[in-house]
C-alpha positions as CSV (number, residue, x, y, z in Angstrom):
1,X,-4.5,25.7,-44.0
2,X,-4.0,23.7,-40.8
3,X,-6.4,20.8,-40.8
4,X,-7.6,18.0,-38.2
5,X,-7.4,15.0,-41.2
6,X,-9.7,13.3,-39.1
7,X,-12.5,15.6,-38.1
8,X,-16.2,14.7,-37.1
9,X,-18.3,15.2,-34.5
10,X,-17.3,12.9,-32.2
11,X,-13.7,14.9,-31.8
12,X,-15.2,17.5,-30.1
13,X,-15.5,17.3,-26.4
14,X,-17.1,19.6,-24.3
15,X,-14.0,20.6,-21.2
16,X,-14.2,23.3,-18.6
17,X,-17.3,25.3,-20.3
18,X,-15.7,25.1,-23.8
19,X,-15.4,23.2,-26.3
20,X,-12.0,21.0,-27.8
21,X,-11.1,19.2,-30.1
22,X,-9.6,16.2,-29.7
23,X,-7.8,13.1,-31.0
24,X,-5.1,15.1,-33.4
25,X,-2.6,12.2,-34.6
26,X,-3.8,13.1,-38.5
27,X,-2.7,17.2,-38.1
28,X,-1.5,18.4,-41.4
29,X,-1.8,21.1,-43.9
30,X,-4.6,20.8,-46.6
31,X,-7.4,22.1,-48.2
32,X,-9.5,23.2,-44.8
33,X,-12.8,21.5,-47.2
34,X,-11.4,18.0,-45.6
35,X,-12.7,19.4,-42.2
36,X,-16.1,19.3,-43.2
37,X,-16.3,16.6,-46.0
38,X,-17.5,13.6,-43.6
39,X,-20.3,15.7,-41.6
40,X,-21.2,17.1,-44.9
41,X,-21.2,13.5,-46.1
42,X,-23.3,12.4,-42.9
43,X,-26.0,14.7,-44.0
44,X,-25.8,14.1,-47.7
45,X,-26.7,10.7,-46.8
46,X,-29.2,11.6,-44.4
47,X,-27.8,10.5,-41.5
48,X,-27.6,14.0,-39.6
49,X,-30.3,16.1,-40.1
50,X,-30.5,19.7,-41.6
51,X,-31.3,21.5,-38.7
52,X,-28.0,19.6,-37.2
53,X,-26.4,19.9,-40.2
54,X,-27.0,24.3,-40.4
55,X,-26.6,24.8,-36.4
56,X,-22.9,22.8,-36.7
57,X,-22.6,25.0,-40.2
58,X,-23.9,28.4,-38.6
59,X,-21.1,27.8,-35.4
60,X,-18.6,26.8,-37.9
61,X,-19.1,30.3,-40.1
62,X,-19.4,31.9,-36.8
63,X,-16.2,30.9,-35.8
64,X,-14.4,31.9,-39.0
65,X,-14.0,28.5,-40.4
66,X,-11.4,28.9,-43.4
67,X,-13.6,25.9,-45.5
68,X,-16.4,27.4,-47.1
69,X,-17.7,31.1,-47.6
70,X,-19.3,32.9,-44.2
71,X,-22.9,32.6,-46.1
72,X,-24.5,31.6,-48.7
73,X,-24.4,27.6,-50.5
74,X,-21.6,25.9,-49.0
75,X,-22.2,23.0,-51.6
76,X,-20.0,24.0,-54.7
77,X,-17.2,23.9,-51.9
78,X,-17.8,20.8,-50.4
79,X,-19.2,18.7,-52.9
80,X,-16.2,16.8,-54.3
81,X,-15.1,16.2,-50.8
82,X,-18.5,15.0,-49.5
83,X,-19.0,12.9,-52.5
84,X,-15.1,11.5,-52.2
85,X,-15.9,11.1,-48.5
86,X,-19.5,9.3,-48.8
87,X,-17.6,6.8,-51.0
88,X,-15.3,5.9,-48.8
89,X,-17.7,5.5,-46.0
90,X,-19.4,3.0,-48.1
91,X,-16.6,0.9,-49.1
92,X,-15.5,0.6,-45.8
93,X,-19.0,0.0,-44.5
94,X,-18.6,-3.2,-47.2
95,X,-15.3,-4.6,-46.6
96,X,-16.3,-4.4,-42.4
97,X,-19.4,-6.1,-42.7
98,X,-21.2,-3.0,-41.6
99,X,-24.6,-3.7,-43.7
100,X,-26.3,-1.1,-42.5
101,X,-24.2,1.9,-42.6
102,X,-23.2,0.3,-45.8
103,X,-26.7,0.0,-47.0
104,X,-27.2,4.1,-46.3
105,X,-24.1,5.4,-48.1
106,X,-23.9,2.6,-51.4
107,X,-27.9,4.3,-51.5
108,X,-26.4,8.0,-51.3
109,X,-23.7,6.9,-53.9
110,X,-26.2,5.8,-56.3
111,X,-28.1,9.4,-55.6
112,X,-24.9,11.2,-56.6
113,X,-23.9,8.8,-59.5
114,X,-27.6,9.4,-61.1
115,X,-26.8,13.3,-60.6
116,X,-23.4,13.3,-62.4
117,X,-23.6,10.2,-65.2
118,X,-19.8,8.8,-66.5
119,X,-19.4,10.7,-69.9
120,X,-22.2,13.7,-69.0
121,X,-19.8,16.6,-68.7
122,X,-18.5,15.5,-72.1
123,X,-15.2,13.6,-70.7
């Protein structure tokens, strides 16, 4: 699926009474899951809240976004890409001396390392 490779919110702008998207250097084919991963990852770490989080989701499924089913839990798509994408924020939160975004996704990394332990799936 065509995806942006660099989508969040703030690539949307709103242009003659609609709205586009913007800033498309990254354009590529991918799983369309990329799309979502960092707002997912935004409200994973509760920086978006859910009734942003749903109303962007709703207008997404609305829309006929590719990424995740049109209802239902979006999670067992976008988790691996929301947990791949909340790490990253937080490691580059660290090496930019960014303390407190880094402080709000090392936390939500620690929330998802306590929820899947090294070794608990038996690997």
């Amino acid at each position: 699926t065509l995806v942006h490779g660099d989508f969040h919110l703030g690539q949307l702008v709103r242009h003659a009474g609609g709205w586009r998207l913007i800033d498309i250097d990254d354009l590529g084919v991918d799983d369309p899951a990329w799309d979502l991963a960092r707002v997912a990852a935004w409200f994973a770490a509760g920086v978006i809240e859910a009734t942003e989080w749903g109303g962007f989701l709703d207008g997404y499924r609305t829309a006929g976004g590719p990424a995740v089913p049109p209802s239902g839990d979006p999670w067992p798509v976008l988790d691996p890409y929301a947990r791949a994408l909340t790490a990253q924020i937080a490691a580059l939160a660290v090496v930019n001396g960014h303390l407190d975004i880094a402080e709000t996704y090392v936390a939500c990394c620690r929330r998802i390392s306590a929820m899947y332990p090294v070794g608990a799936s038996g690997e």
